[in-house]
N, C-alpha and C positions, 0 to 999 in steps of 0.2 A: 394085323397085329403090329408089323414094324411102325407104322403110320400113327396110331392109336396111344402105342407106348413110347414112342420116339425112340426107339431101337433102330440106328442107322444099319449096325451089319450084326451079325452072330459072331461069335467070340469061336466058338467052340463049332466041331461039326455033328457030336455025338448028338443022340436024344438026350441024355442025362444032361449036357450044356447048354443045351437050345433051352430043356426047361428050366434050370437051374437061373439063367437069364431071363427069359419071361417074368419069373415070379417075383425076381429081384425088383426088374421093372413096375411089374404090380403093385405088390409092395411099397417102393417108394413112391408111386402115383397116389395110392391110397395114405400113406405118413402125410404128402406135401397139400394134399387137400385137406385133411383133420387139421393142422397147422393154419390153414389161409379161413380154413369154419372158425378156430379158434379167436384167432385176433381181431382186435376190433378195428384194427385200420384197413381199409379196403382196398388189400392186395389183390392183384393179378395174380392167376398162379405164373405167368411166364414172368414175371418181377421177380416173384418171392423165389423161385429157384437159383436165378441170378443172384439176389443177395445173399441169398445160403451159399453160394457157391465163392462170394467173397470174403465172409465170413465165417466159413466152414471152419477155420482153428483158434479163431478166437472165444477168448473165454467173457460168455455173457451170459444175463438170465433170458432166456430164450423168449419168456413170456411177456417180460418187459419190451425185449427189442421190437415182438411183433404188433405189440399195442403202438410203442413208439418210436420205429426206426430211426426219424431224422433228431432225436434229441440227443443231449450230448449223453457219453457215458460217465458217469459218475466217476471221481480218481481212485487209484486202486491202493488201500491201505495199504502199508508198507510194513510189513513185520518185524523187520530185521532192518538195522543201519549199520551200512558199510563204511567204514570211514577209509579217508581218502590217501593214499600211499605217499602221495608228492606233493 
């Protein structure tokens, strides 16, 4: 199970955390594969982790980026102008 889910140690010693982590692991095994099905550029899953894992807070269209990672990101409208104090 650790080997399969890449579960280096157990967080917790209870059953309740052993499972609670298993399933977490599962779970995001099962997300990052429907993701790598999804898009049409032919990710690795150990790539696409990595790059989710770079770009886990930035704000993109998710479906865009996985069609086409290396293109530039479009500029991001500006709502509001600040004008400038000095």
């Amino acid at each position: 199970i650790k080997q399969l889910l890449h579960i280096k140690s157990f967080i917790g010693t209870s059953e309740n955390a052993v499972m609670i982590q298993i399933w977490t692991a599962l779970i995001t095994i099962l997300v990052l594969k429907y993701l790598k099905a999804l898009a049409q550029y032919g990710w690795r899953l150990s790539n696409l982790v990595a790059f989710i894992r770079l770009n886990m807070f930035v704000k993109i269209h998710l479906q865009k980026w996985l069609d086409k990672p290396f293109d530039e990101p479009p500029e991001p409208v500006q709502k509001y102008i600040q004008g400038v104090l000095f």
